[in-house]
N, C-alpha and C positions, 0 to 999 in steps of 0.2 A: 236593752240597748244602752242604759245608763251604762249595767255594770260592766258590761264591754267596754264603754267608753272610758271608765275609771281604770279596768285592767290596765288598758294599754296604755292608760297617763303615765301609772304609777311606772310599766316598764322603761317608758322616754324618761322619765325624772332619774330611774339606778344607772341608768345608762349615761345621763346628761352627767348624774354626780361622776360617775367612774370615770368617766376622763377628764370632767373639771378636775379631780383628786390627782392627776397624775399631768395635769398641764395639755391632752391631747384632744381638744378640740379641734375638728380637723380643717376648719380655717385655719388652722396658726401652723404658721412655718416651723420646722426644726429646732429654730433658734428661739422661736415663742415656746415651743412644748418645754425646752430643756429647759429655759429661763423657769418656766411654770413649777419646774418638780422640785421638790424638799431635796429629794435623796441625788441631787446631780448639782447642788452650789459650787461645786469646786470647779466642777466641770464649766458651768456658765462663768465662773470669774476667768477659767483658763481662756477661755473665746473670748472674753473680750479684752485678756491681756495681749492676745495674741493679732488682735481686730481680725478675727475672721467673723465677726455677728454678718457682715453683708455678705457673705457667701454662703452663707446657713440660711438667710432671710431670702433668698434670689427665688423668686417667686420662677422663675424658668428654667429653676435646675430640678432634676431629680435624682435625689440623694439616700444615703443609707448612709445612718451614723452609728458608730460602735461606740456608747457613752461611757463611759468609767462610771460609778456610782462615789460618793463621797469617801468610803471605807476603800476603796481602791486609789484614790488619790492622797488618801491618809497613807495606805500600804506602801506606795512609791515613796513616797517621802521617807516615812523610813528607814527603806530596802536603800535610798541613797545617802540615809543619814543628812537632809536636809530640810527644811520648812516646807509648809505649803506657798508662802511668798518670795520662798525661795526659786520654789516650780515656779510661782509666776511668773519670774525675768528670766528664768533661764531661755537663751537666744535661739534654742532649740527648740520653743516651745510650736511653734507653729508648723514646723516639721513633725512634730508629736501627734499634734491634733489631727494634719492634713491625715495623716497615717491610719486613723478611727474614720476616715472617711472615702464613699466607694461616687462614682461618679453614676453609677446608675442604683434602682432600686430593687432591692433586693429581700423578699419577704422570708421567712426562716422556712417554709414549705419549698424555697426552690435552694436552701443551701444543701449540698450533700458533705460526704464527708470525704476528707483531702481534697474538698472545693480549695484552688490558688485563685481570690480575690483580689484586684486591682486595684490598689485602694488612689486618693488625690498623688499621694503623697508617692512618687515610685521608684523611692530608696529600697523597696519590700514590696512583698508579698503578703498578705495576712493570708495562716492556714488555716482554714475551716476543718472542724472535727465534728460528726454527730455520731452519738455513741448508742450502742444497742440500747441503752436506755431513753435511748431520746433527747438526754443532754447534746447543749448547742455547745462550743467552745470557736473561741477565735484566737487563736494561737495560743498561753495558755489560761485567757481569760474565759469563766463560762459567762452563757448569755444568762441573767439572772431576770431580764424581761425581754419579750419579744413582741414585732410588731407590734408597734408604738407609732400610728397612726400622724404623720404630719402630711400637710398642704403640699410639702416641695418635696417628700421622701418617707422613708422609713426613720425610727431610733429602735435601737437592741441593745438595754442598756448591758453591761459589763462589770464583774466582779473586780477584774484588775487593767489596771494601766498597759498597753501593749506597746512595744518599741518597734523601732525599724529596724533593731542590730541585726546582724549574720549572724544566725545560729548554726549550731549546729547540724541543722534540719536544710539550712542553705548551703553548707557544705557539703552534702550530700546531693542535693538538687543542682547545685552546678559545678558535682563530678560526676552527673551524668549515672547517678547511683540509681536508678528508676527501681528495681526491686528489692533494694532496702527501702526505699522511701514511700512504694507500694508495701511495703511490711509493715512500716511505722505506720503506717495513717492505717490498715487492716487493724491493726492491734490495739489501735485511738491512743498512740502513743505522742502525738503530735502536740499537744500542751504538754506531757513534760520535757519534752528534747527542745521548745519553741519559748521555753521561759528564759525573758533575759535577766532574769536574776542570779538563774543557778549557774553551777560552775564543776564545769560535764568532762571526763575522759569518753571520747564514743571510738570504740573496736570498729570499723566498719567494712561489712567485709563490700566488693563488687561484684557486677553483676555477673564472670565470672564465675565467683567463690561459691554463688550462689544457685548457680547452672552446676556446676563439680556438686554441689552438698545433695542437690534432688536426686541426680545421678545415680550417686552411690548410695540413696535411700532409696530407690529404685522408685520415686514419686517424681509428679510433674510440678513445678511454682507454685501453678492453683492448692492442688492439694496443701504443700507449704503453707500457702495463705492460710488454709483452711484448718491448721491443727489447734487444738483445744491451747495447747501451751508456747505458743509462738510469741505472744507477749512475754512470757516467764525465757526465751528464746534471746528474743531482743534484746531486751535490759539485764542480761547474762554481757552483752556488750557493751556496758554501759557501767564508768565509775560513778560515784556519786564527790569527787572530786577530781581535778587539773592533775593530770600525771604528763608531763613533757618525757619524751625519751632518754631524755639526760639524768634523768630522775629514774629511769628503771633497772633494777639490780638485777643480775642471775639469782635466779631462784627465789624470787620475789612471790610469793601469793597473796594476791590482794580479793577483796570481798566487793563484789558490781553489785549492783542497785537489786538484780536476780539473788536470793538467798540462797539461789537451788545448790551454788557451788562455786566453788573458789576460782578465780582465772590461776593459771600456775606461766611466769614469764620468765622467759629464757634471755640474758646477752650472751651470745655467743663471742666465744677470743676476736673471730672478723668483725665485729661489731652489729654482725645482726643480731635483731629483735622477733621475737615470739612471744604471744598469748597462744596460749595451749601451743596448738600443734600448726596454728595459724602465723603467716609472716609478714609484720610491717614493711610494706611494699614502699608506702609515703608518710613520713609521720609528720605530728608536729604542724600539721596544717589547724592554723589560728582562726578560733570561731569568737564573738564577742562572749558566749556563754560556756565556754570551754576551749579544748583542743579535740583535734579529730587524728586519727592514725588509721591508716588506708590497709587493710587486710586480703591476703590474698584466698583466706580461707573461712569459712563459717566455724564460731566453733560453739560447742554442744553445751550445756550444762552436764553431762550423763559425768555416771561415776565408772571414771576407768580404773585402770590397771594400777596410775598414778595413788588413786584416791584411797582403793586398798589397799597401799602399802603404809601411806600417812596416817589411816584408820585405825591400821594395826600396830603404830606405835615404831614401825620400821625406819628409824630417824638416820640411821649409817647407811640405807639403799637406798633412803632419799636424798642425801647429800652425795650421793655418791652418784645417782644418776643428772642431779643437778649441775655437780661438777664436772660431767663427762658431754655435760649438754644433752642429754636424752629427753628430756620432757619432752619437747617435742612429738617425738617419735612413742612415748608412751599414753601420751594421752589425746592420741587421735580417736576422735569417737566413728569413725568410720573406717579403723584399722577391727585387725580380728588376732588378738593374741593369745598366749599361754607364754606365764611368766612364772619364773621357777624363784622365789623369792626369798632370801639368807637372812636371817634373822638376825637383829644384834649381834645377840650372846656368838651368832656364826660368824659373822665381822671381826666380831673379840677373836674368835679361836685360829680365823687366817692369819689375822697380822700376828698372832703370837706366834704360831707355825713357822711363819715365814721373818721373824725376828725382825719384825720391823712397826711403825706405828700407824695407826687410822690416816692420820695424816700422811704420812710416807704413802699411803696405799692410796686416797688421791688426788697425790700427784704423778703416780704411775703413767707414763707416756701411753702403757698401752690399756686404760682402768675402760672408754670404752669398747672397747672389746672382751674385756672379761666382762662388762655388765649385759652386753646384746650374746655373752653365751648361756646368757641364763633367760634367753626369751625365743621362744618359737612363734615364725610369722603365721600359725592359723591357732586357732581354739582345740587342744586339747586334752578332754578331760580325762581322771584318773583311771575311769572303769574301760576307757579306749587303750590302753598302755598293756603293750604284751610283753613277758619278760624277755630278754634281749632285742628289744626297736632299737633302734639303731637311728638317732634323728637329728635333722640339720638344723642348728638353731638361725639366727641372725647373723652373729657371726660367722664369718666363715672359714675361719684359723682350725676349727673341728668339728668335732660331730657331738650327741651327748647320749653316753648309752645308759639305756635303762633296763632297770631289772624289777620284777613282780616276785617276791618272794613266796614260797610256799604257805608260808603263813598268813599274805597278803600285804606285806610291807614293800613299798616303792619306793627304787633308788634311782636317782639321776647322777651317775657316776658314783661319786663313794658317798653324797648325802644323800638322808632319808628324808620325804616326804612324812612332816608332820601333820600337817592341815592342809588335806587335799580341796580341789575344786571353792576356793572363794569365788564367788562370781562379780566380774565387772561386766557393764553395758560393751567395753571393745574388747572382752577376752576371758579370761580366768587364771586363776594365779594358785599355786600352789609353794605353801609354806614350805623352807629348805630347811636342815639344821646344820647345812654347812656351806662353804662359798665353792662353787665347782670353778675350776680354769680350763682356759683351752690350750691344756700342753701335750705334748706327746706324753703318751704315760705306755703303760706294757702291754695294756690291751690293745693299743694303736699295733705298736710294735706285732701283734701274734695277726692282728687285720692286715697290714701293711706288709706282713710278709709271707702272707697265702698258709697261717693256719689254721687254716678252717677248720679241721678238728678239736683241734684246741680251743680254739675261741669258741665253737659251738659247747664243747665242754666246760668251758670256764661259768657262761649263761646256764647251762643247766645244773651248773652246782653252786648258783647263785655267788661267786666270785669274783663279778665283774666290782664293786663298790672295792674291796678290798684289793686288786690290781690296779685299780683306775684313781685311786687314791694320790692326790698330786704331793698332801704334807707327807707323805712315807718312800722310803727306797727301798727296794727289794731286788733280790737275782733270783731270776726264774730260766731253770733247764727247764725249756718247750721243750716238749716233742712233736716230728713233723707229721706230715698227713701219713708220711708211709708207716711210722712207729704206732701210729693208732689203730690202723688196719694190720697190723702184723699182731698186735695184741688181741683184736677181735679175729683172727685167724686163728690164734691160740685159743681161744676160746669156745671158739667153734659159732661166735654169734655176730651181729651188726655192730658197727659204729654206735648205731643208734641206741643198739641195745645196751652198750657202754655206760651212754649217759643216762641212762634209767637204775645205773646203780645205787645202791644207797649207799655207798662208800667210794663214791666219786669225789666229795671235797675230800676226803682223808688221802684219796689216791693225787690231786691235785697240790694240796698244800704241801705234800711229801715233794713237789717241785718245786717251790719255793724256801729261799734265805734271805733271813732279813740283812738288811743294808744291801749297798753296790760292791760283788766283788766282782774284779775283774780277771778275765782270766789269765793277766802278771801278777794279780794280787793270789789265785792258788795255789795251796798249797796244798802236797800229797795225805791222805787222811781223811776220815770222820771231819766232817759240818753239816751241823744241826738245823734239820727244815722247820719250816711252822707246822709242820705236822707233829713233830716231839720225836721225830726219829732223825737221825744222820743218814745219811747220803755217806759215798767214800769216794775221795778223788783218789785216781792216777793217773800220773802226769809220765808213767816210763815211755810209753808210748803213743804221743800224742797227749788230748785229754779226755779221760775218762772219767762217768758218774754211774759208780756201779756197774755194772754191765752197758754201758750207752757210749757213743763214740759223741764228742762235740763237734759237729760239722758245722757250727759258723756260729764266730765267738762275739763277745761284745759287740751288741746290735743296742747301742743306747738310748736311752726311752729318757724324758727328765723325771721321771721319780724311778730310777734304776738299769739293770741291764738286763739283756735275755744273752743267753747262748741257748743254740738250736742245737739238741741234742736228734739218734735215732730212735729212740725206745722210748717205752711209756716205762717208769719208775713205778715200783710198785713196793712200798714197807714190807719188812720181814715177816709183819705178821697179817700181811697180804699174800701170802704166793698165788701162781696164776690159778690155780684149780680150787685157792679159798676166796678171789674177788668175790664180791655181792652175796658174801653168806653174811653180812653183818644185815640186822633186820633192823627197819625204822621202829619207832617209837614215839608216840602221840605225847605233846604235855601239856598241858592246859591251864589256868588259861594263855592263851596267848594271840595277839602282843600280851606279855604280863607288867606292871609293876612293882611286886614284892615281892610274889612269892609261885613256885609252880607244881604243881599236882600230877603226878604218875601214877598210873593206877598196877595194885600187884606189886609192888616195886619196894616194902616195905624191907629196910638194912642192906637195900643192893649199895654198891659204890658208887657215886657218879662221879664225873668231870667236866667242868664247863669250861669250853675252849672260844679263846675270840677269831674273827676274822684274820687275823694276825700270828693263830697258828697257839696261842701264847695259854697255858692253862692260869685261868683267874680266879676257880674256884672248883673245890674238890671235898669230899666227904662221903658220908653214909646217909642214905636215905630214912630219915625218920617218921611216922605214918604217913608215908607216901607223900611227903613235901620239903620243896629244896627251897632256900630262902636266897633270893637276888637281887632283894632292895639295895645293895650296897656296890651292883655291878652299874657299869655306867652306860649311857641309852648305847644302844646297837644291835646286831646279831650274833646271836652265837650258834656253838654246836654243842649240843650236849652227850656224852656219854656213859650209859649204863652197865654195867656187869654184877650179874648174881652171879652164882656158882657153876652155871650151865651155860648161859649164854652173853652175848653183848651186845648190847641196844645202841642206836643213834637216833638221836631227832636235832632240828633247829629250832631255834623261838626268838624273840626279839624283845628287847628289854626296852619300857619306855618310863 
């Protein structure tokens, strides 16, 4: 019995000491306990500078006080750059104080989190936070004790000093922003957006933006609420300095409190404003702890289209889509693109082409539209691309045809895919090595005027890059659908069968001269096709190419002309009964870059002819290997002859 009775002395005495130590004998009012503690003098001088001690002491009130502790009234004073007796007079103090104080009592087991507390003082709200760990916060003070035991209420003392300003957390609560502001307090974001010290740009989108983002994620808010990175989400929206809209530049990228990723900001010539792909609806709305700009869209951290092209050092497509205003449009994370992407050195080679400077290019009235024809509105990738698609990009001035080449090289008009399928989070992007336009060019011309033979032969002897070509002019005698079928009548086989020749580009190129002539510019005689053979005009009766009538002349393309001949042109050392005796030829490796390998082939002659018809390189074959380190990147065609026979293959130089 004794040592029972000793037990429980001993327990009354740690208990008696533990709230002697802390001032919380629960006789004593608020104002007793607070007076009582070490770590809250600042606190007790501030009540009684303020004489609220009889409102603390009111034995009929019941109260909850959120206490500053000494190091949080030391921290204000600094954060304002004034004394602690300086706090004392300020004439606002008793607004301060009322503001720490709720008029009923409130134990920390019934605060929840984005509890809006009513404090005396009802300039504000104080926002409650409890975080999956358990931490208390009231706006962005934490509770550093809780339930603290007085006669007339509770005390929760407090790491830092709390104000009554408009944050930017009250900008949002009275524009009616309910699921961004259910997002902030989700993500226990509500001490840092609620500190009136700091000095905030907040992106915000409405509720709106935020019904459209689930939408198109095909999730409901809850789920939202519910993602692992919704906080990394939020403060993607968030600067960690004052940005006013008068202060934002086109093509401005700035770094938000989120590391995940850059905001990319657009002024548009109208004077509209964009982050990413989102539109300042209201800007410039004045919080005491920042500015707020009202959003009409969510936008993502993800890495778009935008992101690989700055990653990859593509600094002329990004100034260029910058200058045309596209950001927007490129870095929608809930768009789905394929973006055909020009590399510098390809920037370099346009404006040389085109005899004019970066600069000069823009200011091009029409730049975007040359940059949306180099994006297609869905994702696709390179191993989906059959040679001659034929596809609609963004813009809608053309079309952009592509070709698969036998040896596996992909062209989007006359550039080659270098570095297929980059992947972004809203698309894929494939490296160019040249800048495509949407002009009429000679392949429109052979689509546009129903010949389908021809065009289906141009794609199968992989010639569309080399017609479509916008820096080059060329004159190309078509022949029409009926010339194609009168050739495979002589033959005795298909159309189709035609284009299975292996001396279909040799039969092709023979229709092609380089430059625009017109047909006032011909003149009777030999002229030289990119095949290395002449053609003969006569002009006695009508005009004639070689055996072919021109039945409809100058059909102008911008990189050249066609005249529509009847016949299919065939080289002399074509006749019709020796078509398709020329046999392919494997080279390897290929794509190459220095050198390529024929097997058997040892002192035959070759020739290597480019796209352009043009012989670039020519000699004898030494143990079976031709050297073309010195040719420049593209396609060519190569040709063989030993003493018996004559070979053709293509390969592609990188």
């Amino acid at each position: 019995m004794k040592k029972k009775f000793l037990l429980n002395f001993k327990s009354i005495t740690v208990a008696l000491v533990a709230m002697v130590t802390f001032g919380q004998l629960h006789a004593q009012n608020v104002y007793d306990v607070i007076s009582g503690s070490a770590n809250h003098t600042s606190l007790k001088a501030a009540i009684d500078a303020a004489n609220l001690q009889s409102a603390l002491e009111d034995p009929n009130a019941t109260l909850t006080v959120f206490g500053p502790d000494n190091d949080a009234f030391d921290d204000l004073a600094t954060a304002l750059g004034v004394s602690i007796p300086d706090l004392l007079n300020d004439p606002n103090l008793s607004n301060i104080l009322l503001y720490h104080v709720l008029g009923t009592e409130v134990p920390s087991s019934a605060v929840t989190n984005g509890l809006l507390a009513e404090p005396l003082n009802t300039a504000n709200t104080i926002k409650m936070t409890v975080t999956s760990g358990g931490n208390v916060f009231a706006n962005q003070a934490q509770v550093n004790a809780a339930d603290i035991p007085a006669s007339n209420g509770v005390i929760h003392s407090l790491d830092a000093v709390i104000l009554p300003a408009e944050t930017v957390v009250d900008i949002a609560l009275g524009a009616g922003f309910t699921t961004l502001a259910t997002a902030v307090t989700e993500a226990e974001l509500l001490p840092v957006l609620t500190d009136p010290f700091a000095t905030l740009t907040v992106f915000a989108p409405t509720n709106d933006a935020f019904d459209d983002a689930v939408a198109a994620l095909g999730i409901s808010i809850n789920d939202l609420l519910a993602l692992p990175n919704l906080a990394d989400i939020l403060t993607y929206h968030v600067l960690g300095t004052e940005v006013v809209s008068s202060a934002i530049n086109n093509g401005d990228i700035v770094a938000p409190v989120s590391t995940t990723n850059t905001l990319k900001l657009t002024v548009t010539g109208a004077g509209g404003v964009f982050v990413n792909q989102a539109q300042v609806t209201t800007p410039d709305v004045a919080a005491d702890n920042g500015v707020v700009h009202v959003l009409d869209a969510v936008v993502l951290p993800a890495e778009t289209v935008v992101d690989v092209a700055l990653d990859a050092g593509f600094t002329t497509l990004a100034t260029a889509v910058i200058e045309a205003e596209l950001l927007p449009v490129l870095s929608d994370p809930f768009a789905t693109l394929t973006v055909f992407a020009p590399t510098n050195d390809a920037f370099d080679d346009a404006v040389a082409a085109l005899g004019i400077s970066i600069n000069d290019l823009l200011a091009l009235p029409n730049l975007a539209d040359i940059l949306t024809y180099h994006v297609l509105g869905s994702e696709v990738l390179s191993s989906a691309i059959n040679n001659g698609d034929i596809v609609a990009p963004v813009s809608t001035t053309n079309t952009l045809k592509l070709t698969v080449t036998g040896a596996g090289g992909v062209f989007v008009n006359q550039a080659q895919v270098t570095t297929p399928d980059v992947a972004a989070d809203n698309g894929v992007v494939h490296v160019l090595d040249a800048v495509v336009l949407p002009v009429e060019t000679l392949v429109d011309i052979a689509i546009e005027n129903d010949l389908s033979s021809l065009v289906a032969a141009v794609i199968a002897g992989e010639l569309v890059p080399a017609l479509s070509n916008p820096f080059t002019e060329l004159t190309v005698f078509a022949p029409n659908n009926a010339a194609f079928d009168n050739l495979a009548a002589a033959l005795d086989v298909s159309v189709n069968d035609l284009l299975e020749l292996a001396v279909l580009p040799d039969i092709l190129l023979y229709h092609v001269v380089a430059g625009t002539v017109l047909s006032t510019d011909l003149v009777a005689g030999p002229v030289t096709t990119l095949q290395g053979e002449p053609v003969t005009i006569d002009l006695s009766a009508g005009v004639q190419v070689n055996n072919a009538n021109v039945i409809a002349a100058d059909v102008l393309a911008d990189n050249g002309v066609a005249h529509v001949i009847d016949a299919v042109l065939l080289p002399s050392i074509l006749s019709t009964n020796e078509v398709g005796k020329k046999a392919m030829i494997a080279v390897y490796p290929n794509p190459t870059t220095e050198r390529l390998f024929v097997k058997d082939m040892n002192q035959a002659q070759f020739e290597v002819v480019d796209m352009m018809g043009r012989t670039v390189s020519a000699g004898t074959i030494v143990n079976d290997e031709i050297e073309v380190s010195t040719l420049e990147n593209g396609n060519y065609v190569i040709r063989i002859s030993n003493q018996v026979e004559t070979f053709q293959g293509r390969f592609i130089k990188q």
